[in-house]
FIGUMAR-546863 format. One record per residue (C-alpha): residue number from 1; y, z, x; residue in one letter; chain. Coordinates in pm, whole numbers, padded with zeros to 5 digits. Layout:
N
<rec><pos>NUM</pos><c2>Y</c2><c3>Z</c3><c1>X</c1><code>A</code><unit>A</unit></rec>
...
end
This chain:
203
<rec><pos>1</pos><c2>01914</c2><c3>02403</c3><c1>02058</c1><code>X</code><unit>A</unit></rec>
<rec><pos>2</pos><c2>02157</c2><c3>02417</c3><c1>02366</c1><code>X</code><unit>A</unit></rec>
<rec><pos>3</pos><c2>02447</c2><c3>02237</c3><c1>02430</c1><code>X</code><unit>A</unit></rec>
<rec><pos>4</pos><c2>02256</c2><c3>02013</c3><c1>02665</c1><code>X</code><unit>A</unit></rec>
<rec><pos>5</pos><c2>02011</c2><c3>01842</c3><c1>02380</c1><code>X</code><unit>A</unit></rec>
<rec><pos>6</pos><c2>02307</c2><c3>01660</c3><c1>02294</c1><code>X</code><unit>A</unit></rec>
<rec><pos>7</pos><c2>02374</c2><c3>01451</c3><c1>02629</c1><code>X</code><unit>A</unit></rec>
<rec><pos>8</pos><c2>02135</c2><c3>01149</c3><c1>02733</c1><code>X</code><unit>A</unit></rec>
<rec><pos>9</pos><c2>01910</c2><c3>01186</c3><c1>02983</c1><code>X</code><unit>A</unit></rec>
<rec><pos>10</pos><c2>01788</c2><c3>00869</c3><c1>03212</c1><code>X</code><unit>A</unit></rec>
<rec><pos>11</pos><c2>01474</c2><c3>00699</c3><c1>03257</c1><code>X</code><unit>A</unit></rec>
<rec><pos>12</pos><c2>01611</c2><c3>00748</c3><c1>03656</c1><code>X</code><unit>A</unit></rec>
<rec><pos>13</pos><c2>01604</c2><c3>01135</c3><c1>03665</c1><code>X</code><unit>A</unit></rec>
<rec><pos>14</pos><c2>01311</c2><c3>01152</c3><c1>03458</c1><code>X</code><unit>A</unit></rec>
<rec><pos>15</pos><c2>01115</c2><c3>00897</c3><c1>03671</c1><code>X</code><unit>A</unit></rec>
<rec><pos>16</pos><c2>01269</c2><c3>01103</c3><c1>03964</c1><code>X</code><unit>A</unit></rec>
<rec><pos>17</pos><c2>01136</c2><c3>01462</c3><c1>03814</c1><code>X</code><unit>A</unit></rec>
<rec><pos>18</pos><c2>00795</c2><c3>01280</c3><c1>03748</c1><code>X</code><unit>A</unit></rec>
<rec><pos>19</pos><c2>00769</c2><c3>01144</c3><c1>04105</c1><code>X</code><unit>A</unit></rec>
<rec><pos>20</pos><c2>00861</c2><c3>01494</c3><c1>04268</c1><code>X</code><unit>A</unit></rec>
<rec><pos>21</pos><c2>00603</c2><c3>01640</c3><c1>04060</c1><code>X</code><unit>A</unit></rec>
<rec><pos>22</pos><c2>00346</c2><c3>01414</c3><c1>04186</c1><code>X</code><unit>A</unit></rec>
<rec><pos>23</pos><c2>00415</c2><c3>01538</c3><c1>04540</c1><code>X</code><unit>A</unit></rec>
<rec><pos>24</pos><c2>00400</c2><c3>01904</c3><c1>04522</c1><code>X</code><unit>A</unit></rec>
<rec><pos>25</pos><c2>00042</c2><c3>02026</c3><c1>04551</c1><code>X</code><unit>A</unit></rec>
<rec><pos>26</pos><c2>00108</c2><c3>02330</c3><c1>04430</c1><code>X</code><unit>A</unit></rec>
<rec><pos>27</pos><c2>00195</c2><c3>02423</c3><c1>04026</c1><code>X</code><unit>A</unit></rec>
<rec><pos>28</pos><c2>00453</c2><c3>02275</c3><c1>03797</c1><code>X</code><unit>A</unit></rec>
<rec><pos>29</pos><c2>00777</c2><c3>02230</c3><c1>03987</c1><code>X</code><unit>A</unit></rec>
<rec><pos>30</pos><c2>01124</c2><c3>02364</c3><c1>03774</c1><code>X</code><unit>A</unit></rec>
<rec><pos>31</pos><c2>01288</c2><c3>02151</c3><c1>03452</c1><code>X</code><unit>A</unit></rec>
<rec><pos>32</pos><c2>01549</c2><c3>02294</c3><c1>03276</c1><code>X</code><unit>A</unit></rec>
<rec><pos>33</pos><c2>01405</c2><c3>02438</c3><c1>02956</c1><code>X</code><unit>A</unit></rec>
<rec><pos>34</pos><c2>01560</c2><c3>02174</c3><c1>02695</c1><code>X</code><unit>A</unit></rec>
<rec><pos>35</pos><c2>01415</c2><c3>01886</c3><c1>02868</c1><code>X</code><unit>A</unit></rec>
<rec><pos>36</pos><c2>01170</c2><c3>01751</c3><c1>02594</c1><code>X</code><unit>A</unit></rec>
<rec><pos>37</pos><c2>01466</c2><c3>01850</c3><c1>02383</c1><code>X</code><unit>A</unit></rec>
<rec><pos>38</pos><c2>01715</c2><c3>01560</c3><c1>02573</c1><code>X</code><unit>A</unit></rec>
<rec><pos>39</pos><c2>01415</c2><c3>01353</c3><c1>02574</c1><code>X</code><unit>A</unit></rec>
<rec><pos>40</pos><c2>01330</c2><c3>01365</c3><c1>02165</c1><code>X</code><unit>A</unit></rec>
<rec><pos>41</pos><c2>01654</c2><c3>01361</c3><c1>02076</c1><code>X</code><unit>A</unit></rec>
<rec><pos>42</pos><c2>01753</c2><c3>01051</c3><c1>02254</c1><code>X</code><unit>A</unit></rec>
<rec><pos>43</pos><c2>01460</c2><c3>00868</c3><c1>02133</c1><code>X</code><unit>A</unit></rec>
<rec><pos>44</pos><c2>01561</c2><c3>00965</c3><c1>01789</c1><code>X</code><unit>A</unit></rec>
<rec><pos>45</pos><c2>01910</c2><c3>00850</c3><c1>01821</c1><code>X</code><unit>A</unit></rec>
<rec><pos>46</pos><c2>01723</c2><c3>00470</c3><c1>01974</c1><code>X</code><unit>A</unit></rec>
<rec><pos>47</pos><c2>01473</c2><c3>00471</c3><c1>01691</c1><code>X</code><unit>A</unit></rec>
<rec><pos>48</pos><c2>01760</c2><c3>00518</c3><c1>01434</c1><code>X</code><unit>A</unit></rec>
<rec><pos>49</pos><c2>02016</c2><c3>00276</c3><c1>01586</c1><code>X</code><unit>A</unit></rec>
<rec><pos>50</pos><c2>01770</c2><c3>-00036</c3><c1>01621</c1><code>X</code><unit>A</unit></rec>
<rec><pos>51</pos><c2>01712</c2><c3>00071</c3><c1>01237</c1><code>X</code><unit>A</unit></rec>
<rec><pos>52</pos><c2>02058</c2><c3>00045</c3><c1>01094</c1><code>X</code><unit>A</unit></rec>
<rec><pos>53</pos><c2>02110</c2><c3>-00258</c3><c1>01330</c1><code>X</code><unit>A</unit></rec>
<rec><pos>54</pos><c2>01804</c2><c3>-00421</c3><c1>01123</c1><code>X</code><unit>A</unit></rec>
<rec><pos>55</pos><c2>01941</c2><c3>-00320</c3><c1>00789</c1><code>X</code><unit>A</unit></rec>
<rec><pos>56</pos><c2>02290</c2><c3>-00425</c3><c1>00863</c1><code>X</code><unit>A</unit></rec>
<rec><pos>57</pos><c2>02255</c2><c3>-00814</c3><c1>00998</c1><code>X</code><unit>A</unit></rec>
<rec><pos>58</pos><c2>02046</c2><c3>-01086</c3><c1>01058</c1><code>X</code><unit>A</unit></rec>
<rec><pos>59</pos><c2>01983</c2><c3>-01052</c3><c1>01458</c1><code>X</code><unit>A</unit></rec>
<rec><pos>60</pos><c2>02100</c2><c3>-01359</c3><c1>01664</c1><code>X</code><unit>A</unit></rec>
<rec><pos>61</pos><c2>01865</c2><c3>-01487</c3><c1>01955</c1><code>X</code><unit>A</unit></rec>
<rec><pos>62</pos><c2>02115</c2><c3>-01277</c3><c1>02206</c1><code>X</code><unit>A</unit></rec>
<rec><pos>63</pos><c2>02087</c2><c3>-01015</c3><c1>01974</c1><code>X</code><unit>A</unit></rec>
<rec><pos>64</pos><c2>01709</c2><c3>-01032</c3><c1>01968</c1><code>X</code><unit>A</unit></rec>
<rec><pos>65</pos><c2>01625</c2><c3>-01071</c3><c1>02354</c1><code>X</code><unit>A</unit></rec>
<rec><pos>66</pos><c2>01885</c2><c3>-00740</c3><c1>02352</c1><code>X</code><unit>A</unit></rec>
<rec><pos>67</pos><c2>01626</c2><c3>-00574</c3><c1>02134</c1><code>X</code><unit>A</unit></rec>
<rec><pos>68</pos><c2>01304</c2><c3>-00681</c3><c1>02334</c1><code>X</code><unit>A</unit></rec>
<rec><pos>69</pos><c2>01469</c2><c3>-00552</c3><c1>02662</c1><code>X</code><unit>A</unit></rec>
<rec><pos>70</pos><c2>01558</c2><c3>-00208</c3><c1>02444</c1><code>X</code><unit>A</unit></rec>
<rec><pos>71</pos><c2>01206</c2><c3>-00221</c3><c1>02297</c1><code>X</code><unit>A</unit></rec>
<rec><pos>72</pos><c2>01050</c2><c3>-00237</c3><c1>02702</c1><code>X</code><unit>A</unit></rec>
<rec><pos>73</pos><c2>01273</c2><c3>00009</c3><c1>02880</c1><code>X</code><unit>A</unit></rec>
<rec><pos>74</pos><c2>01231</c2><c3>00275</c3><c1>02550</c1><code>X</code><unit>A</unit></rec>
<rec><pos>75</pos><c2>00831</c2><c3>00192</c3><c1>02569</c1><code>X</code><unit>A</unit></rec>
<rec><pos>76</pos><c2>00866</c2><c3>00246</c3><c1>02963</c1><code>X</code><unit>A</unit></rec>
<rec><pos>77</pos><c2>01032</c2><c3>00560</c3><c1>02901</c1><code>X</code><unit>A</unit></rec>
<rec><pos>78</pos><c2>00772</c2><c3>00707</c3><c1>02645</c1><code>X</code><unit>A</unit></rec>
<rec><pos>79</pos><c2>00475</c2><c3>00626</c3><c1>02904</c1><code>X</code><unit>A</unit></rec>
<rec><pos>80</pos><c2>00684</c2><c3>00812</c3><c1>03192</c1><code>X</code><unit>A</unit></rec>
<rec><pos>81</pos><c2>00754</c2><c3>01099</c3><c1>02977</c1><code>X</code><unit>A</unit></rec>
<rec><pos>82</pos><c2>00405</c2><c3>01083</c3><c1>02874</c1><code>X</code><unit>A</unit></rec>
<rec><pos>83</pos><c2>00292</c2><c3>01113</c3><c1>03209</c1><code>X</code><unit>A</unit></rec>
<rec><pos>84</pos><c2>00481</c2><c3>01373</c3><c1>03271</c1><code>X</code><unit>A</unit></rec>
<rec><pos>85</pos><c2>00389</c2><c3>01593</c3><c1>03045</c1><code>X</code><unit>A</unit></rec>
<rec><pos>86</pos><c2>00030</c2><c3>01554</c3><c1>03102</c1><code>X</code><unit>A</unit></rec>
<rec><pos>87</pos><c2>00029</c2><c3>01556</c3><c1>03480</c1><code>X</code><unit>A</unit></rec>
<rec><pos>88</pos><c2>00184</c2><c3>01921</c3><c1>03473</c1><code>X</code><unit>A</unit></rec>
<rec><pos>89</pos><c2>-00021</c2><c3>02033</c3><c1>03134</c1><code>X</code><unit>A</unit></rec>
<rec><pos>90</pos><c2>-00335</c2><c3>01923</c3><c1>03365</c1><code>X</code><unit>A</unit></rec>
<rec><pos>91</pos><c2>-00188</c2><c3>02113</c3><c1>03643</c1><code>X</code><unit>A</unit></rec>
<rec><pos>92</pos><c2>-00188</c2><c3>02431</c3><c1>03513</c1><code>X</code><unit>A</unit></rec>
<rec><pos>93</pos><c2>-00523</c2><c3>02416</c3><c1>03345</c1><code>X</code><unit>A</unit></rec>
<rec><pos>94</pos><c2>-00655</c2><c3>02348</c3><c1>03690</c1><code>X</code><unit>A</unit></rec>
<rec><pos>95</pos><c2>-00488</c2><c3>02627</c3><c1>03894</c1><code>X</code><unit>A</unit></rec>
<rec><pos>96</pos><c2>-00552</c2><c3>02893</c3><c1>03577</c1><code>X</code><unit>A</unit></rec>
<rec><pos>97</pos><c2>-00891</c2><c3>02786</c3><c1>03547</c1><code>X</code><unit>A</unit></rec>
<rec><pos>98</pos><c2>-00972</c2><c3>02868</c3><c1>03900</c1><code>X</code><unit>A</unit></rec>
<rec><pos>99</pos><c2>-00769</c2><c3>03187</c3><c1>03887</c1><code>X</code><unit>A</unit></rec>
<rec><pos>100</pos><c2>-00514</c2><c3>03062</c3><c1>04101</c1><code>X</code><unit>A</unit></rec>
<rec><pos>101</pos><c2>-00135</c2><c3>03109</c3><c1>04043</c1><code>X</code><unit>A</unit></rec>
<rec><pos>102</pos><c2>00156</c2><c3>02941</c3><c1>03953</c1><code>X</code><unit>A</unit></rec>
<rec><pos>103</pos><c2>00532</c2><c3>03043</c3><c1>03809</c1><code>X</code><unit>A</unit></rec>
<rec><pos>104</pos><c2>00529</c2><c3>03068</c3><c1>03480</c1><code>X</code><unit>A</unit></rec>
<rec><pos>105</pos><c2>00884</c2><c3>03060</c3><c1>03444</c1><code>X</code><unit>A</unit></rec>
<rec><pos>106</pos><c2>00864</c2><c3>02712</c3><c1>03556</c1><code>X</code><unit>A</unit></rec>
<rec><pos>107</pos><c2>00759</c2><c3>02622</c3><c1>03202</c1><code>X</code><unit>A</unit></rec>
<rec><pos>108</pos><c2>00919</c2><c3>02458</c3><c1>02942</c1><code>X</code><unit>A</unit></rec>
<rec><pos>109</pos><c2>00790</c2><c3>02610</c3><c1>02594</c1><code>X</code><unit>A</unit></rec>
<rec><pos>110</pos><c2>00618</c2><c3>02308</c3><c1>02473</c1><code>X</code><unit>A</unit></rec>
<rec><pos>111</pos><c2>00434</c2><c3>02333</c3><c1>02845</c1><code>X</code><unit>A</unit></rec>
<rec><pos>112</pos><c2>00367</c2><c3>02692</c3><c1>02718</c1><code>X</code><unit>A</unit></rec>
<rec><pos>113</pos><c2>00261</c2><c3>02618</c3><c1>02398</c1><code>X</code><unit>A</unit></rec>
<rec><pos>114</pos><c2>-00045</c2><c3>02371</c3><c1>02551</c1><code>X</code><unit>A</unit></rec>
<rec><pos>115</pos><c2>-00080</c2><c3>02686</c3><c1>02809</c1><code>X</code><unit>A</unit></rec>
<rec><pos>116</pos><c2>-00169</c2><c3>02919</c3><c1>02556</c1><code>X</code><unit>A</unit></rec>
<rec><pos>117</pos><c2>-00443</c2><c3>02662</c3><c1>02391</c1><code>X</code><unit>A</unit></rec>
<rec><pos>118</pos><c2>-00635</c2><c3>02635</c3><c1>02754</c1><code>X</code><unit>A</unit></rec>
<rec><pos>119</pos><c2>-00617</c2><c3>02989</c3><c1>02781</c1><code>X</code><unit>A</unit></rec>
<rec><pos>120</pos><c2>-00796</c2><c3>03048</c3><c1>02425</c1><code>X</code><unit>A</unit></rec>
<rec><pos>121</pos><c2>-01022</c2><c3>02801</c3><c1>02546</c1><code>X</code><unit>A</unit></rec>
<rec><pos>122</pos><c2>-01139</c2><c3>02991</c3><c1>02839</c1><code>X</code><unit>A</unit></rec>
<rec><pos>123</pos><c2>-01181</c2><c3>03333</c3><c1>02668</c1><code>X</code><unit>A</unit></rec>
<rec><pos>124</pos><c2>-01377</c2><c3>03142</c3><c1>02427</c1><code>X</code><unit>A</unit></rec>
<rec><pos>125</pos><c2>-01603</c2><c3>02944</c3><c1>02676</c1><code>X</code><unit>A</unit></rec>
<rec><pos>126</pos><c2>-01602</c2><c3>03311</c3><c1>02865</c1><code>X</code><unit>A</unit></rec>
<rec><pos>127</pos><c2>-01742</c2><c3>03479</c3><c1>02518</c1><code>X</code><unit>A</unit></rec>
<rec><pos>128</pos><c2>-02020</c2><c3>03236</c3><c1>02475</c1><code>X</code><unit>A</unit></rec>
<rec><pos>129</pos><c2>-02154</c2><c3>03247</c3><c1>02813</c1><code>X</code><unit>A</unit></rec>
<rec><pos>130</pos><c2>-02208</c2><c3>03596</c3><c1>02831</c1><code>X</code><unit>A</unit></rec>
<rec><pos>131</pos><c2>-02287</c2><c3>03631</c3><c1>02516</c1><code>X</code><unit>A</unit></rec>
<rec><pos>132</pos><c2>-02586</c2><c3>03413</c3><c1>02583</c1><code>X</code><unit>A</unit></rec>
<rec><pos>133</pos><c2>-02656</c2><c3>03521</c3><c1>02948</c1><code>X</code><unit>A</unit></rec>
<rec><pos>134</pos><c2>-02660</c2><c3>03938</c3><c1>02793</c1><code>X</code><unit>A</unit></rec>
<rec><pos>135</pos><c2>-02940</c2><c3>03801</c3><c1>02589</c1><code>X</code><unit>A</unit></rec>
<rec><pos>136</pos><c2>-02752</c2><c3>03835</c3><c1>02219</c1><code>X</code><unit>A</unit></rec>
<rec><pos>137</pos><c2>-02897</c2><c3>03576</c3><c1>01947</c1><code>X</code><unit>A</unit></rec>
<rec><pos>138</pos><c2>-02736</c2><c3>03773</c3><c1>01670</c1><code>X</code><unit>A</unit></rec>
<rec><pos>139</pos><c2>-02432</c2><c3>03833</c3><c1>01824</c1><code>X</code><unit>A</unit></rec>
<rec><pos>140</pos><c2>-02388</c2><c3>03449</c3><c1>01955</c1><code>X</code><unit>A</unit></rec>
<rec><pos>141</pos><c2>-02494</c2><c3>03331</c3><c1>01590</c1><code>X</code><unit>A</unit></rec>
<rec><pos>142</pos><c2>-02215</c2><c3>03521</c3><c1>01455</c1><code>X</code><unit>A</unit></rec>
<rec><pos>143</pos><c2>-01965</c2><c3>03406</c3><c1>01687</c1><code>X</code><unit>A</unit></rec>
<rec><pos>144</pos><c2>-02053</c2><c3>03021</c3><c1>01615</c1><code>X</code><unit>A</unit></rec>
<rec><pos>145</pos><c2>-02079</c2><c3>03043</c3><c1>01299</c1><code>X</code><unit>A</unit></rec>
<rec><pos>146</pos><c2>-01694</c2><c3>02993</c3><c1>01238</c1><code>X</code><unit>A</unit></rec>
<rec><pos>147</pos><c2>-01758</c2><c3>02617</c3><c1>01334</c1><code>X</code><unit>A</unit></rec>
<rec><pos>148</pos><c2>-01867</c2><c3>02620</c3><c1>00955</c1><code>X</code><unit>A</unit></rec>
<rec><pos>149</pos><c2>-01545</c2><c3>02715</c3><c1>00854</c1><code>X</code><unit>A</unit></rec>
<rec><pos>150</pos><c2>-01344</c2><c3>02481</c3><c1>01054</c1><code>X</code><unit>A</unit></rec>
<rec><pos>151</pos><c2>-01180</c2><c3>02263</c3><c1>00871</c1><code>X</code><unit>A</unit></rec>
<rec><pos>152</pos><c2>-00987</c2><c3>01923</c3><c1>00835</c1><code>X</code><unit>A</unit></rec>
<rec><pos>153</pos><c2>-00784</c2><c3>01715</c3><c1>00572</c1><code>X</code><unit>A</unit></rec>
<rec><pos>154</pos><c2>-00926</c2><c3>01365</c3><c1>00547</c1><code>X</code><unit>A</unit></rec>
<rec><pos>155</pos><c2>-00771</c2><c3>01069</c3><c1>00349</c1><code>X</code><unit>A</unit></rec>
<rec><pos>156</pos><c2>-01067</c2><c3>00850</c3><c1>00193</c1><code>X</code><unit>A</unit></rec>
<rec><pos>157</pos><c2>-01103</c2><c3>00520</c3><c1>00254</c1><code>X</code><unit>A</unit></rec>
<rec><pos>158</pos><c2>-01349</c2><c3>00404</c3><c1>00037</c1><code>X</code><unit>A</unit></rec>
<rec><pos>159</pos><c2>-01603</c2><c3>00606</c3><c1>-00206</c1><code>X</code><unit>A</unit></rec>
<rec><pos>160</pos><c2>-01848</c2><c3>00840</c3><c1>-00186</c1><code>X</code><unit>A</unit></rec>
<rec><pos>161</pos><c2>-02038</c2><c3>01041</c3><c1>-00390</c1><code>X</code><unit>A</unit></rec>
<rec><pos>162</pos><c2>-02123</c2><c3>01415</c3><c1>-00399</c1><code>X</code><unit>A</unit></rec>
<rec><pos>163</pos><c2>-02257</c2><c3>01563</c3><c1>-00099</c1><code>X</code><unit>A</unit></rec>
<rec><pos>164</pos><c2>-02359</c2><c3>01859</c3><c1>00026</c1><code>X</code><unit>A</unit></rec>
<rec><pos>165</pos><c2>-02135</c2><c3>02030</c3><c1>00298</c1><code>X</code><unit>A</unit></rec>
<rec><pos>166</pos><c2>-02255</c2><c3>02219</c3><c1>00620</c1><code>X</code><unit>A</unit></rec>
<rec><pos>167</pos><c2>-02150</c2><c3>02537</c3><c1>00440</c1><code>X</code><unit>A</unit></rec>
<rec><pos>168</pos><c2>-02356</c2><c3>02424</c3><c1>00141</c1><code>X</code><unit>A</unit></rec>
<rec><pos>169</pos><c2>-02087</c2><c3>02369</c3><c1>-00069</c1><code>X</code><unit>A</unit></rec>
<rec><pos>170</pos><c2>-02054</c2><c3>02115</c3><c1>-00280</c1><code>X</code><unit>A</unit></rec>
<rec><pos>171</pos><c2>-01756</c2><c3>01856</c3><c1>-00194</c1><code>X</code><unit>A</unit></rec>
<rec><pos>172</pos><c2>-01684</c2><c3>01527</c3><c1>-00441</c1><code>X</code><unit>A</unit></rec>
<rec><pos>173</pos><c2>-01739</c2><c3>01240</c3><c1>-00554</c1><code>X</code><unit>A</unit></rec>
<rec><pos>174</pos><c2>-01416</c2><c3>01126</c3><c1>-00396</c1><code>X</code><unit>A</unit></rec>
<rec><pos>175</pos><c2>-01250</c2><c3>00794</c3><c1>-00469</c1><code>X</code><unit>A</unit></rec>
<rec><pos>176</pos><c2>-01045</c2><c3>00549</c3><c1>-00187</c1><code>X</code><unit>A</unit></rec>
<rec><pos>177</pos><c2>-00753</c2><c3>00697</c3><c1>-00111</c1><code>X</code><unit>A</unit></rec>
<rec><pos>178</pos><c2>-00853</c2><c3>01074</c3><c1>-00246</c1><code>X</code><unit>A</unit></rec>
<rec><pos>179</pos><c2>-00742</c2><c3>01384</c3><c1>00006</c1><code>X</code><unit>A</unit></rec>
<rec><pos>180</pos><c2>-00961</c2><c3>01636</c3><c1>00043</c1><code>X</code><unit>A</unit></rec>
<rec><pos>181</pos><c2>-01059</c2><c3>01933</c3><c1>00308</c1><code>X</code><unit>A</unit></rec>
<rec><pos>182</pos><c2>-01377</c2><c3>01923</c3><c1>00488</c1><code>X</code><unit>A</unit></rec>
<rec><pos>183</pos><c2>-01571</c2><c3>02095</c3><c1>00679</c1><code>X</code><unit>A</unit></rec>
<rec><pos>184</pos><c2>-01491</c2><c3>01933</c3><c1>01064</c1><code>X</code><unit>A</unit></rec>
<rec><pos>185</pos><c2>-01882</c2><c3>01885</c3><c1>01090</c1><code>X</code><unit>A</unit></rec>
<rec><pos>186</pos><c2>-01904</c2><c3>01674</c3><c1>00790</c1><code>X</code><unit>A</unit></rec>
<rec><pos>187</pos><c2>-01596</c2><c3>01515</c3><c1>00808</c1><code>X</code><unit>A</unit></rec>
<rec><pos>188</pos><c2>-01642</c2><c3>01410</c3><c1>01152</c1><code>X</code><unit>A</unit></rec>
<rec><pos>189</pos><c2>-01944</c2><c3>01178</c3><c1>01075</c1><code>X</code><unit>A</unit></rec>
<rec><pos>190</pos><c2>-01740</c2><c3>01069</c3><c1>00786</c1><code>X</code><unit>A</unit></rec>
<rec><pos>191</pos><c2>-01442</c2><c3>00960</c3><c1>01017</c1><code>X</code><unit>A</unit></rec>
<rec><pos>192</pos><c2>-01701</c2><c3>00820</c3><c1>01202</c1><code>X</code><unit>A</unit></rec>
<rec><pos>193</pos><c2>-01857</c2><c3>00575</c3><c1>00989</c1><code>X</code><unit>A</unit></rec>
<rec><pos>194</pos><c2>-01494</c2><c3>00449</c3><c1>00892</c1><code>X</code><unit>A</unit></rec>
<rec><pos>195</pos><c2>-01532</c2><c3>00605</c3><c1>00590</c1><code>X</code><unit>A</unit></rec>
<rec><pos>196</pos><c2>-01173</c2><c3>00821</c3><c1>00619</c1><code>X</code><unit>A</unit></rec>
<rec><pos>197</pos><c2>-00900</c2><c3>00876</c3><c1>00825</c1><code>X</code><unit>A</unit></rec>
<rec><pos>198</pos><c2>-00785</c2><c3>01253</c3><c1>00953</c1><code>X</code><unit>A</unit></rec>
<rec><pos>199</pos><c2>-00460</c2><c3>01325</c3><c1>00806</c1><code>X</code><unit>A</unit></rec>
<rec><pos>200</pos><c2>-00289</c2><c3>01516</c3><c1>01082</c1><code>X</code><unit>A</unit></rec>
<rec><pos>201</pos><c2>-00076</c2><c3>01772</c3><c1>00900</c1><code>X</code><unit>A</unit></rec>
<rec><pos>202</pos><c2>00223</c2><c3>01746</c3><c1>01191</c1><code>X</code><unit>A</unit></rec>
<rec><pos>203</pos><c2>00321</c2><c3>01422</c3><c1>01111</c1><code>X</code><unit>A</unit></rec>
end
């Protein structure tokens, strides 16, 4: 991490940044590349401060209102950043996906990172379509069937008895609160009948 992840950065000059970016028309404008960096680590340093302030005294009123105003301007500053990092992620899955260009350079790496995932998105969408167009069953059922083999980690919140998966395997019974990996296509209608929860395996 450079030297610059370790001084604060404003709600000003990233509301400024944001509001520049909203006005060029063409791709992502320049950010220095530790940006998210300043950003995560301040929010870190907030988060862990108004936790050892908790732990260490009982909060006056002053104290309190202190807290909701840090509360508001650090919720203010997660929905700008937010914004920001959507607005330009959206902006160069629109110019790449109508094979326009933009400067790459202009990137931060966690910009890249959601770069990368559009463009494996494309070449996939790319592979089924003329796949299907060339007139290949066999060769499109080959290429689809890997959805079978996606698969998720679910935490259970209830029961359920022994089913039979999309890859006709045979998953459970499964108590509340067991972990298990699914098939996506199974667990999805799980998840969906508030059955379980997706563990996401970042957090």
């Amino acid at each position: 991490m450079s030297t610059y992840a370790n001084e604060y950065i404003t709600i000003n000059e990233v509301f400024n940044v944001l509001k520049k970016e909203m006005s060029l028309s063409g791709g992502p404008q320049f950010i220095e590349p530790d940006f998210y960096q300043k950003i995560a680590n301040l929010i870190s340093i907030i988060k862990d401060t108004s936790k050892n302030e908790d732990r260490i005294h009982e909060t006056s009123k002053e104290e309190t209102l202190d807290n909701q105003v840090k509360d508001y301007l650090l919720e203010l500053f997660v929905k700008t950043v937010s914004l920001l990092f959507v607005y330009r992620c959206n902006k160069t899955y629109d110019i790449n996906k109508t094979n326009g260009m933009f400067d790459y350079s202009n990137l931060t790496d966690e910009e890249k990172y959601v770069f990368f995932s559009n463009r494996e998105r494309e070449y996939r969408m790319n592979i089924v379509l003329n796949t299907l167009l060339n007139g290949n069953p066999k060769t499109l059922q080959k290429i689809v069937s890997s959805v079978l083999e996606n698969c998720i980690v679910i935490r259970f919140l209830d029961s359920m008895e022994q089913f039979v998966g999309v890859n006709m395997s045979k998953y459970g019974p499964f108590k509340k609160e067991d972990v298990a990996i699914l098939p996506f296509e199974n667990a999805r209608s799980i998840i969906e009948n508030n059955k379980a929860v997706e563990i996401n395996m970042l957090d």
